[in-house]
LOMI-529108 format. One record per residue (C-alpha): residue in one letter; chain; z, y, x negated. Coordinates in nm, 3 decimals, decimal comma, always signed. Example, Ala and Ser with C-alpha at 12.3 -4.5 7.8 and 13.67 -1.06 7.14 Angstrom:
% residues 2
residuo|cadena|pz|py|px
A|A|+0,780|-0,450|-1,230
S|A|+0,714|-0,106|-1,367
This chain:
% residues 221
residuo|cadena|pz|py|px
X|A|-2,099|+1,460|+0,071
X|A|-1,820|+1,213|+0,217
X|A|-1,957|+0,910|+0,041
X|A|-1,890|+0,890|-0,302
X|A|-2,233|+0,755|-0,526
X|A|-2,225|+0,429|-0,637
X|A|-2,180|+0,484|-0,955
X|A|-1,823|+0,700|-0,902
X|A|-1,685|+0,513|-0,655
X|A|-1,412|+0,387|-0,845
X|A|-1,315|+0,716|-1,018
X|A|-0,935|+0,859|-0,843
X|A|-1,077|+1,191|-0,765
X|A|-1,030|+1,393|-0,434
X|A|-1,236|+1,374|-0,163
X|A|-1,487|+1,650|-0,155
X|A|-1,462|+1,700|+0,242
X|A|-1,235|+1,553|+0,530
X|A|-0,901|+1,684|+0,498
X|A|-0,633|+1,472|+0,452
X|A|-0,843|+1,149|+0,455
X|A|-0,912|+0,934|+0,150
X|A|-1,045|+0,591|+0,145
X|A|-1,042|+0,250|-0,085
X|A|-1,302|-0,010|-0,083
X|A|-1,168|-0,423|-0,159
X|A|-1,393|-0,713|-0,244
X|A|-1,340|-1,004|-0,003
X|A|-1,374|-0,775|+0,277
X|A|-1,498|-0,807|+0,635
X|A|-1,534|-0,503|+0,795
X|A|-1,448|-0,429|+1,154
X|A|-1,657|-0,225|+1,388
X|A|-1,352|-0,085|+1,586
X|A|-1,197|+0,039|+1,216
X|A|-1,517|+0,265|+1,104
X|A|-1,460|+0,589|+1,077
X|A|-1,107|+0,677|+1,221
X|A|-0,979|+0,970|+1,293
X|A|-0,664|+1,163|+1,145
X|A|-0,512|+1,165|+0,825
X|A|-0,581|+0,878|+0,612
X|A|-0,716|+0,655|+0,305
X|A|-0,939|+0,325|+0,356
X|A|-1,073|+0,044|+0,193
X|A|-1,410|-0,122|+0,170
X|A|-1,493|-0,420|+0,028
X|A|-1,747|-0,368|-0,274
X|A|-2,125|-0,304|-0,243
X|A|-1,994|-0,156|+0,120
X|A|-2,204|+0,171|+0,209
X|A|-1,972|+0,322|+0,483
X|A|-1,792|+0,627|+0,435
X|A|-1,514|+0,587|+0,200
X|A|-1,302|+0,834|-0,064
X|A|-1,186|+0,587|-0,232
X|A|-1,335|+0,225|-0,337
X|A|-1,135|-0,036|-0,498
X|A|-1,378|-0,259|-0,670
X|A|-1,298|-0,562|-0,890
X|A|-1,613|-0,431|-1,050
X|A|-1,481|-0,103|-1,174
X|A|-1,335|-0,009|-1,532
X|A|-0,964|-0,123|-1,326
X|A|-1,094|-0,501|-1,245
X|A|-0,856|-0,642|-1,045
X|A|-0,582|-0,338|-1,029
X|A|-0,653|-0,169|-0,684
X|A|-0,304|-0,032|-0,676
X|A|-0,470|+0,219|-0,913
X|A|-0,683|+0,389|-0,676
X|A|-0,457|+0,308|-0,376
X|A|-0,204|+0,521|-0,554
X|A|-0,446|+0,811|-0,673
X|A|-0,555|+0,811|-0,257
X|A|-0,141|+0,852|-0,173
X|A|-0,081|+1,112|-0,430
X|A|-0,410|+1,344|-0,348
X|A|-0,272|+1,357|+0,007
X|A|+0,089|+1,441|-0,043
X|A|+0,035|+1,693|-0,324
X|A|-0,246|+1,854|-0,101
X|A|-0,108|+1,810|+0,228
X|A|+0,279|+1,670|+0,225
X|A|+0,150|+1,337|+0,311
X|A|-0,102|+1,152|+0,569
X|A|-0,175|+0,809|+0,677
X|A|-0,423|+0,534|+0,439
X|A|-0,607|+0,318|+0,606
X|A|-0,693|-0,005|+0,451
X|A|-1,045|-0,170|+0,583
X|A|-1,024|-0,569|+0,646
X|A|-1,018|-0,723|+0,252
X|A|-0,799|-0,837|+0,005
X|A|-0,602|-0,613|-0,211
X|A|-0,483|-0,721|-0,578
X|A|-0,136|-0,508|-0,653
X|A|-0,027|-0,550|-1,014
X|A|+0,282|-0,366|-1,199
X|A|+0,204|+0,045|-1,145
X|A|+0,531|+0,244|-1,220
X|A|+0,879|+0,205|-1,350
X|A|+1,077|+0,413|-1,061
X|A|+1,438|+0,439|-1,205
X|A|+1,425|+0,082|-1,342
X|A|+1,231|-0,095|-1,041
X|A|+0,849|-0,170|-1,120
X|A|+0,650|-0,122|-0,860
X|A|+0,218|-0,174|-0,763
X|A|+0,246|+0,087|-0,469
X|A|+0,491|+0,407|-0,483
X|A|+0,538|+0,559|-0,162
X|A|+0,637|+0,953|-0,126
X|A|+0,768|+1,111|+0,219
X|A|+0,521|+1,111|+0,541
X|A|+0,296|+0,828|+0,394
X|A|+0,154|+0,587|+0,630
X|A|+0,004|+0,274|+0,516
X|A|-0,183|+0,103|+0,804
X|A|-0,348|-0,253|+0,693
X|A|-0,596|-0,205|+1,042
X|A|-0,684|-0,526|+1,111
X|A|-0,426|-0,769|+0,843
X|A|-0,543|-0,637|+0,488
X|A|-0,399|-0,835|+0,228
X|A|-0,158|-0,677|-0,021
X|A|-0,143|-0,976|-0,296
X|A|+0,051|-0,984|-0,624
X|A|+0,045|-1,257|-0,885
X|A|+0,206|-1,042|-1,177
X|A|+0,548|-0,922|-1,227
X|A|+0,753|-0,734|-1,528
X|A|+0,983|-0,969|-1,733
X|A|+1,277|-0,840|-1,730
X|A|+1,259|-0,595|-1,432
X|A|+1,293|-0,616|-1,050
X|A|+0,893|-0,563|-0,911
X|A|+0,823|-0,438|-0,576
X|A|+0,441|-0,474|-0,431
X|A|+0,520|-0,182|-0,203
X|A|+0,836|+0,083|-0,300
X|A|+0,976|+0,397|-0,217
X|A|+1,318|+0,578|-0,319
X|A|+1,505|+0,870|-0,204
X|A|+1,704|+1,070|-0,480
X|A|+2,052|+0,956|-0,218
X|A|+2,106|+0,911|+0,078
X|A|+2,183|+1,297|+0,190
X|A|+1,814|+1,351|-0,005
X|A|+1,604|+1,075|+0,131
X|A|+1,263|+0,977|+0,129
X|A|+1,128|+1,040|+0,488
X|A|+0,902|+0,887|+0,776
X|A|+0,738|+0,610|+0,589
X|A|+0,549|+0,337|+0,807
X|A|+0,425|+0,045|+0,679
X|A|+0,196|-0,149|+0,928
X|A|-0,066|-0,422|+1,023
X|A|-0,088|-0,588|+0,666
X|A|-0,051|-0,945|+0,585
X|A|+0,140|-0,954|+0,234
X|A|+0,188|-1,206|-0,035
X|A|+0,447|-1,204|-0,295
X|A|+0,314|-1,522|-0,565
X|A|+0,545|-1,453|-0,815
X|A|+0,794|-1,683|-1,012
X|A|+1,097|-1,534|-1,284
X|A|+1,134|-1,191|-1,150
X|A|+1,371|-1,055|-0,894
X|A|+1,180|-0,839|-0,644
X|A|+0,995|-0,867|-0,368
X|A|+0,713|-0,716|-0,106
X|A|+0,834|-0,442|+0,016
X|A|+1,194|-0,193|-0,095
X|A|+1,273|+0,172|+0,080
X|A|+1,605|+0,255|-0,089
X|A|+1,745|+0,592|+0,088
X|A|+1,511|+0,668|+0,353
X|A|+1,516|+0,847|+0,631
X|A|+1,271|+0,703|+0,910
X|A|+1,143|+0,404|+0,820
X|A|+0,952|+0,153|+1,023
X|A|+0,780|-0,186|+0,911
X|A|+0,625|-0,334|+1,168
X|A|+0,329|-0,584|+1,296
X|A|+0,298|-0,723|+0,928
X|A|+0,263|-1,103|+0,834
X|A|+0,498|-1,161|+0,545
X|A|+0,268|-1,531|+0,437
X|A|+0,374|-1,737|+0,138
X|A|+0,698|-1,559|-0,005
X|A|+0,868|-1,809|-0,146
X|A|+0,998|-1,698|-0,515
X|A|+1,074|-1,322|-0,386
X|A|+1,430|-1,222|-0,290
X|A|+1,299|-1,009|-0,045
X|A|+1,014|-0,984|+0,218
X|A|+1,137|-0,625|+0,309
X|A|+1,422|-0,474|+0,163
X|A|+1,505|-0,162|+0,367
X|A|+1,864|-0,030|+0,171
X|A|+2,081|+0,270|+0,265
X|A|+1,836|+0,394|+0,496
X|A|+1,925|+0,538|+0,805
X|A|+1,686|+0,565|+1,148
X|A|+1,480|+0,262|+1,061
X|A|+1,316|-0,009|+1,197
X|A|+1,167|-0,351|+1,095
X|A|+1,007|-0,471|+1,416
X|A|+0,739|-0,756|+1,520
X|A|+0,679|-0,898|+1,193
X|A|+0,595|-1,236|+1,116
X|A|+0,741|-1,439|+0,851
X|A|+0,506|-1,709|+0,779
X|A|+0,627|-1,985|+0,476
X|A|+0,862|-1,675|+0,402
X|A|+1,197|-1,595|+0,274
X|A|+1,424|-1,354|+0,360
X|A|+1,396|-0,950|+0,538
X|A|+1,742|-0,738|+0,480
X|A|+1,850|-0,421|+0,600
């Protein structure tokens, strides 16, 4: 079955069917009728108690509490070590990121590998309240190992993303050596104790495009 039981739908296993698809589930969440069921390559979120087809649910109610960027992460690393990447697709909620993963010195909720797609469908909210003392925190990052080797065609779309975080240097989003990158159609709403809404950093071929900065600070490539 596509549908995970009730009872496992927080567990970051692979989905049993659909080929590079995965999907999350968020509290808080609305569902829309024109995101159900989407076709292509992808991961999703539900809010919790949903029953639509999902891989992946992030519930505040699982063994994680408020730590989505758990599954979120399991969901982007089944589809680029089974496929080389694929496209997550986040149904209408709110998403609590906390510290995931020290990537050469940056902490980060959300590591990104080559050919990921995050889409945030209809404004999903990517919200972080916790940093690392000490450390520069991204919600969203992704690195390249230089700039000849860099991490390629990473989109990050469609999400509304909050940064609520005092005493650490950091920000929403960081690509560092990419190759490819577009950020577009986002709402970057209540940034103001980030350096960065997105920090795109010897990359070359890459866009940031049609965002909104909303009670925001700053966007530097």
């Amino acid at each position: 079955s596509s549908t995970m039981a009730a009872s496992s739908r927080w567990r970051p296993s692979a989905p049993a069917t659909r080929s590079r698809k995965a999907t999350c589930t968020s509290p808080f969440a609305t569902p829309s009728a024109s995101a159900a069921s989407p076709a292509g390559p992808f991961l999703t979120a539900w809010r919790s108690g949903s029953t639509a087809w999902a891989d992946y649910y992030c519930t505040h109610e699982s063994p994680y509490g408020e730590n989505d960027q758990i599954l979120i992460n399991a969901a982007i690393r089944y589809l680029h070590e089974a496929y080389g990447g694929g496209e997550v697709k986040f149904f209408y909620g709110q998403y609590i990121i906390r510290p995931n993963e020290n990537v050469d010195g940056t902490w980060c909720g959300i590591r990104l590998y080559s050919d990921t797609t995050l889409d945030g469908i209809n404004g999903s909210v990517l919200y972080s309240d916790s940093g690392v003392g000490g450390y520069s925190y991204f919600i969203v990052y992704g690195k390249g190992d230089s700039y000849s080797t860099p991490i390629n065609n990473i989109t990050i779309k469609n999400f509304t993303i909050t940064y609520n975080i005092t005493g650490t240097y950091g920000g929403c989003v960081s690509i560092k050596y990419g190759d490819n990158v577009i950020i577009s159609s986002n709402t970057f709403k209540d940034v103001l104790n980030a350096d960065y809404c997105a920090y795109i950093n010897r990359c070359k071929n890459s866009r940031v495009v049609d965002n909104i900065f909303d009670n925001s600070g700053l966007s530097d490539s």
